[in-house]
Structure formats: structure tokens, C-alpha cells
VOPAGU-2260 file (C-alpha; in pm, 1 decimal, decimal comma):
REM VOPAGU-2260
SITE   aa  ch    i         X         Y         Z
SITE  UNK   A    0    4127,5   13176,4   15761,2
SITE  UNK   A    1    3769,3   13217,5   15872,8
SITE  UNK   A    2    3674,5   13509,2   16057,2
SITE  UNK   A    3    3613,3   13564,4   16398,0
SITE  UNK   A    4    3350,7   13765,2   16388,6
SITE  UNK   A    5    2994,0   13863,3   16224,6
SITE  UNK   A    6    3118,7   14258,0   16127,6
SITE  UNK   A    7    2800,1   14466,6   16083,5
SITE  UNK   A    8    2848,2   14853,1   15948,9
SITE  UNK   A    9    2566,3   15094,1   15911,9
SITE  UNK   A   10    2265,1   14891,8   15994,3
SITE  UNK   A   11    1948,4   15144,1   15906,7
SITE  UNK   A   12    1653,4   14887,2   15873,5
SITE  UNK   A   13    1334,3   15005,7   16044,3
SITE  UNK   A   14    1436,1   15186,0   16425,0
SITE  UNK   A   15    1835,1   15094,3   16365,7
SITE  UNK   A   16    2000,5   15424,8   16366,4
SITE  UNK   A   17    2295,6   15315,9   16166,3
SITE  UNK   A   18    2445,5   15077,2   16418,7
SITE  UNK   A   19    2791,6   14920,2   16403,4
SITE  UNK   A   20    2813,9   14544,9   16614,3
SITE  UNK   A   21    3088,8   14271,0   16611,4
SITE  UNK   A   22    2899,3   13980,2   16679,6
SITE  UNK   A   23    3125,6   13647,9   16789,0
SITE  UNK   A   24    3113,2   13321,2   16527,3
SITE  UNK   A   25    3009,4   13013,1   16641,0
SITE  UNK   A   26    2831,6   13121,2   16946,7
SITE  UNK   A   27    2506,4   13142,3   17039,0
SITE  UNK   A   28    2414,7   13522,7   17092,3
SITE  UNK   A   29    2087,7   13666,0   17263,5
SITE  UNK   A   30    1977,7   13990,6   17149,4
SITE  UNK   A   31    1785,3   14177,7   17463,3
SITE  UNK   A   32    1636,5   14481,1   17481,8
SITE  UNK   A   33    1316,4   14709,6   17511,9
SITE  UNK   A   34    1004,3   14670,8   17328,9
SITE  UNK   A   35    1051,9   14813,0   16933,6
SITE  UNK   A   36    1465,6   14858,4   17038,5
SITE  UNK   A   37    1554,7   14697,4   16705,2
SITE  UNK   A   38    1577,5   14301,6   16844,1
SITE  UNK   A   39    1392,5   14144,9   16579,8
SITE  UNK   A   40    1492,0   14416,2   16330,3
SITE  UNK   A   41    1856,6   14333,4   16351,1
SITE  UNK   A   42    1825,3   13902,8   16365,3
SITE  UNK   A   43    1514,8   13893,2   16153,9
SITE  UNK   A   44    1537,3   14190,1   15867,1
SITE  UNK   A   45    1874,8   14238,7   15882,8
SITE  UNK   A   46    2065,1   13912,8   15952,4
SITE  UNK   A   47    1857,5   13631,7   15832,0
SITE  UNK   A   48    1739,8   13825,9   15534,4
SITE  UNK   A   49    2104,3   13910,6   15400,8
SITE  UNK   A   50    2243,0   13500,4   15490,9
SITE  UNK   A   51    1901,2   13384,9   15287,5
SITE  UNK   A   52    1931,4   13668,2   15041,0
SITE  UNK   A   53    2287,7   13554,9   14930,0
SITE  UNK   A   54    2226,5   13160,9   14918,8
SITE  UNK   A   55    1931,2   13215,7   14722,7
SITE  UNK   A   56    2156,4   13449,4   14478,0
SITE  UNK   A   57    2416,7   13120,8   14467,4
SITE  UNK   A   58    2119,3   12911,5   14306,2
SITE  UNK   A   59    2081,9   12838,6   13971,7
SITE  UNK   A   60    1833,0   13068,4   13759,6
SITE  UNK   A   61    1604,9   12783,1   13748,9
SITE  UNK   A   62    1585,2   12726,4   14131,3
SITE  UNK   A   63    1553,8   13094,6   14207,8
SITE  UNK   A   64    1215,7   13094,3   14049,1
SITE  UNK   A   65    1045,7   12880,1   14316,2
SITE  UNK   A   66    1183,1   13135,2   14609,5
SITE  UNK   A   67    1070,6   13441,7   14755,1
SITE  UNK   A   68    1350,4   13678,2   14705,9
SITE  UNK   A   69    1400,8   13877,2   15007,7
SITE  UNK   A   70    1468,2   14260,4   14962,1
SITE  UNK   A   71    1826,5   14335,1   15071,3
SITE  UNK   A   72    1851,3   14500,1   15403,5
SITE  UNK   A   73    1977,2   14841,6   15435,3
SITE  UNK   A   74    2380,5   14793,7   15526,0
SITE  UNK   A   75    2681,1   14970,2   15467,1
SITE  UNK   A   76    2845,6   14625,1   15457,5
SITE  UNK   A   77    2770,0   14298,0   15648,4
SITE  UNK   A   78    3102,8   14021,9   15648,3
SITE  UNK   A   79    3189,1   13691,9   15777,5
SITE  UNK   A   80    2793,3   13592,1   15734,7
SITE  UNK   A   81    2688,9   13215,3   15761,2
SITE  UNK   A   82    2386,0   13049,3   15576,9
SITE  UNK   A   83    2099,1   13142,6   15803,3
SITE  UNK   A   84    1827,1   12943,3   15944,7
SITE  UNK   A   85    1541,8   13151,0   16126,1
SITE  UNK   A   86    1242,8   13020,9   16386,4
SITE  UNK   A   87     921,6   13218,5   16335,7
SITE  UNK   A   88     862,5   13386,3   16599,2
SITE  UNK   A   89     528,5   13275,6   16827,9
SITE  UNK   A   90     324,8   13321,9   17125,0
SITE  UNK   A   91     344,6   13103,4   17434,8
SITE  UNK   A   92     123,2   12762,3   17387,8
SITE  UNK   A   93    -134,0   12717,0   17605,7
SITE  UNK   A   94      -1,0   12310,7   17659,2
SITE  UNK   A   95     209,4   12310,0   17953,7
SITE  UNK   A   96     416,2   12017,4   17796,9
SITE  UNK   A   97     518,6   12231,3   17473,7
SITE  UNK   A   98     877,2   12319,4   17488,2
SITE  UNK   A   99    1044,1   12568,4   17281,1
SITE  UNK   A  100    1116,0   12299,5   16964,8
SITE  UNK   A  101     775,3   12228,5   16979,7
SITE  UNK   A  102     622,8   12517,4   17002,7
SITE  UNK   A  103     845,5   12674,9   16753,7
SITE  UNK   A  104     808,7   12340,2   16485,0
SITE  UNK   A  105    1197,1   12302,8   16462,9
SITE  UNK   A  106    1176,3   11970,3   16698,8
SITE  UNK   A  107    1148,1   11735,7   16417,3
SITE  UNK   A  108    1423,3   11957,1   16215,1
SITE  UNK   A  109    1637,3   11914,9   16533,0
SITE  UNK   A  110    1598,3   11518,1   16563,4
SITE  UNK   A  111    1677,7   11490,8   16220,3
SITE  UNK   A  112    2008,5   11687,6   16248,5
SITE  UNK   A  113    2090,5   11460,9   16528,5
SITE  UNK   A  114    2009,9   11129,7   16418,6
SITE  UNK   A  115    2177,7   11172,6   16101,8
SITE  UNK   A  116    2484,3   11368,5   16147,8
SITE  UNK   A  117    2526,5   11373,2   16537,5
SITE  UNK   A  118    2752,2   11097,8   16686,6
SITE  UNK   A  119    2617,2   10936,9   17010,0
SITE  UNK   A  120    2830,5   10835,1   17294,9
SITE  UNK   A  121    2773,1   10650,2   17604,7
SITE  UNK   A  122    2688,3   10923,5   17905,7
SITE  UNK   A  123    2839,6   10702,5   18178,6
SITE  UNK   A  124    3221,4   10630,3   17987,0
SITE  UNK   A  125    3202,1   10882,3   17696,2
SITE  UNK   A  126    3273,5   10565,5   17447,6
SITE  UNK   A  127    3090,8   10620,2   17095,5
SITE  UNK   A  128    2840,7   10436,7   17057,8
SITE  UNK   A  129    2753,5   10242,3   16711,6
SITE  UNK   A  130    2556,5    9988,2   16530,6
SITE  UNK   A  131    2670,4    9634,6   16542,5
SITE  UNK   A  132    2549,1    9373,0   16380,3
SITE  UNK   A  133    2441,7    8978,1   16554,1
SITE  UNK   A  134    2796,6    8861,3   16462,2
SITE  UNK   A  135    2943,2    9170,6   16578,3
SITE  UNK   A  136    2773,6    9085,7   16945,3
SITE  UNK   A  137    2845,1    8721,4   16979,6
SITE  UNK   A  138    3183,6    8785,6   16908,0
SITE  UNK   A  139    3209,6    9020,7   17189,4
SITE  UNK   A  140    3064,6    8827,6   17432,1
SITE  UNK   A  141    3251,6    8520,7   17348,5
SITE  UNK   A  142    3563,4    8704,0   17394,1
SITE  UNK   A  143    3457,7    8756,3   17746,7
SITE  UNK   A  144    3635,5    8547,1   17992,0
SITE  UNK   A  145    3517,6    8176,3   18058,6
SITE  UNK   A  146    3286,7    8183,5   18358,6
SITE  UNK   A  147    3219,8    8531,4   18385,5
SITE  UNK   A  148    2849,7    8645,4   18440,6
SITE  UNK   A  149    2665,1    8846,9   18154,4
SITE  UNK   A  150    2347,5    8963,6   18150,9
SITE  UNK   A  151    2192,7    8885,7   17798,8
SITE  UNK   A  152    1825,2    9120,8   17721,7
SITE  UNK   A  153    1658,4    8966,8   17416,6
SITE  UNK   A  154    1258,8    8948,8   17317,5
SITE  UNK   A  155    1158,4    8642,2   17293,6
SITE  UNK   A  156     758,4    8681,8   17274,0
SITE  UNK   A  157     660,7    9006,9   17133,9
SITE  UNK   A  158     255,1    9113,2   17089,4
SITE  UNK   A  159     134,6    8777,4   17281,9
SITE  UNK   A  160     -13,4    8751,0   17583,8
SITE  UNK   A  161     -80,9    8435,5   17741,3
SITE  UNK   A  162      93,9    8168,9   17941,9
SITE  UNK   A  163     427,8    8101,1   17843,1
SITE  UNK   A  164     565,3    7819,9   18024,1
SITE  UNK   A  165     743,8    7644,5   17785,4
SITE  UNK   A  166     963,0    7931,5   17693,9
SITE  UNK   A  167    1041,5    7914,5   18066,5
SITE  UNK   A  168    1146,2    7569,3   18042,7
SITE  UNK   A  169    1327,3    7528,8   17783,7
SITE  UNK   A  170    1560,5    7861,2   17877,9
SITE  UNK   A  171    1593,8    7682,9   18230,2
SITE  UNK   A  172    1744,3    7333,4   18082,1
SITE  UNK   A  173    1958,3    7567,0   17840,8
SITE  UNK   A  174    2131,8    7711,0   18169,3
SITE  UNK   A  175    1937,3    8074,2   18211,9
SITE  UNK   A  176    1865,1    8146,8   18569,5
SITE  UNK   A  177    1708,4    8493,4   18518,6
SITE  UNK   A  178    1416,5    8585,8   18322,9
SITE  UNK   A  179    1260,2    8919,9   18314,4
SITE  UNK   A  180     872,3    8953,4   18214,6
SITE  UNK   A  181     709,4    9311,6   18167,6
């Protein structure tokens, strides 16, 4: 059974005075505090190091050799620990449209997470949402009931400008009665 908690006994890095905290799994937690009241100390030096410290340790010999090992934080014991990912800390950016991912480089990290493991749904009916192919398309709207109106959005001139009449014409005699043009 996985535990419930982050259990952390004895924590004496830096300005920690030997601190015991039960910190909840699988929810994000926000240390506050005073300036130099052990914030960083206890996510940075204590947390992260000990979750990188031990997945480095399960890599082979070989492997180890191209990472920093980080020196073991002083703790009486630390359980229930997952692998740890850390954001460098930074100062404000001086571009008002930086956000936090931005500013902090884990943007692209993020997008990546989400476009390869996330699943999307539709905001409006909460359906997933997922890749069909042409066939997959036609058959759907074929299945639709004879007479009812569709709205079908397709390119049909892409990087061309000019006049396009023809186009025009020839979706008019196949019955299209709409056309939209940005």
C-alpha cells in the first residue's frame, strides 16, 4: 500500500533545528515563511537532494559517472519519498508576458508531458478527444441522417493569394452554399 504521507524526522540541514513534518502525497504543498526560515532549505537541500540522491544510487555504475552526486542531507530518516523534479529558482523577468513556465524554462518540459501522456477531452461535453483518420470522418458523417445540415471546414488553397473564382464555382455546382475566406 503506498503511503500517505512524505514522513520527515530530524531535518538539521543549514537553519533546520531538527524538524519533524508529515507532508501529504500527491498534493501540491507551498512552503511559506520568513526570509532564511528554512523554505528553500527543506524543498531544495533536503527534499529534492535525497529523491535525486536515491535515483541516481538506482543507476547503473556506468551511468552514475556522468552525474553530479548530491551529498546526502542531514536526516534522521526521510520515507514515502517520490523521484523529484526541482525548478531553479529565479528572479522576476522584466517581460510582462513571461509566466511562471517561462520564466522558470519548465514550459517546454510541461507541453511535452501533456502532449504525450495527457489525454485531451472536449471542454464543452467532456468526450475524449482523438485522432481519426479521412475514413474515420466520412464514415461519421455519412452516418448522419439524410438531409441534415453539416458544416464541413477544409483548406482548399493554402499559401496563394490571388483570385479564386473557379474554386467558387465549381463548389457552388457541387451543392456548397457557404464558403468561408480568411
Amino acid at each position: 500500500m503506498e503511503p500517505q504521507f512524505l514522513s520527515i524526522r530530524g531535518a538539521r540541514m543549514h537553519n533546520l533545528k531538527n524538524i519533524d513534518v508529515d507532508l501529504p502525497r500527491n498534493r501540491l504543498i507551498v512552503f511559506t515563511g520568513l526570509s532564511g526560515s528554512g523554505k528553500s532549505t527543506l524543498a531544495f537541500d533536503t527534499l529534492y537532494a535525497e529523491g535525486q540522491r536515491r535515483y541516481v544510487e538506482s543507476l547503473s555504475t556506468y551511468a552514475r559517472q556522468f552525474l553530479g552526486q548530491m551529498d546526502k542531507p542531514e536526516v534522521d530518516s526521510l520515507e514515502g519519498l517520490s523521484p523529484a523534479v526541482s525548478i531553479e529558482q529565479k528572479t522576476t523577468s522584466k517581460n510582462p508576458r513571461s509566466t511562471v513556465g517561462t520564466v522558470t524554462e519548465v514550459y517546454d518540459y510541461l507541453r511535452l508531458l501533456f502532449a504525450r501522456t495527457g489525454v485531451p477531452h472536449c471542454p464543452e461535453c467532456g468526450q475524449e478527444i482523438r485522432s481519426q483518420s479521412a475514413e474515420d470522418m466520412v464514415g461519421a458523417l455519412m452516418s448522419r441522417p439524410d438531409g441534415e445540415k453539416v458544416i464541413l471546414l477544409a483548406p482548399l488553397v493554402t499559401r496563394r493569394k490571388g483570385q479564386h473564382e473557379k474554386i467558387f464555382d465549381r463548389l457552388r455546382k457541387d451543392g456548397f452554399v457557404r464558403v468561408r475566406v480568411n
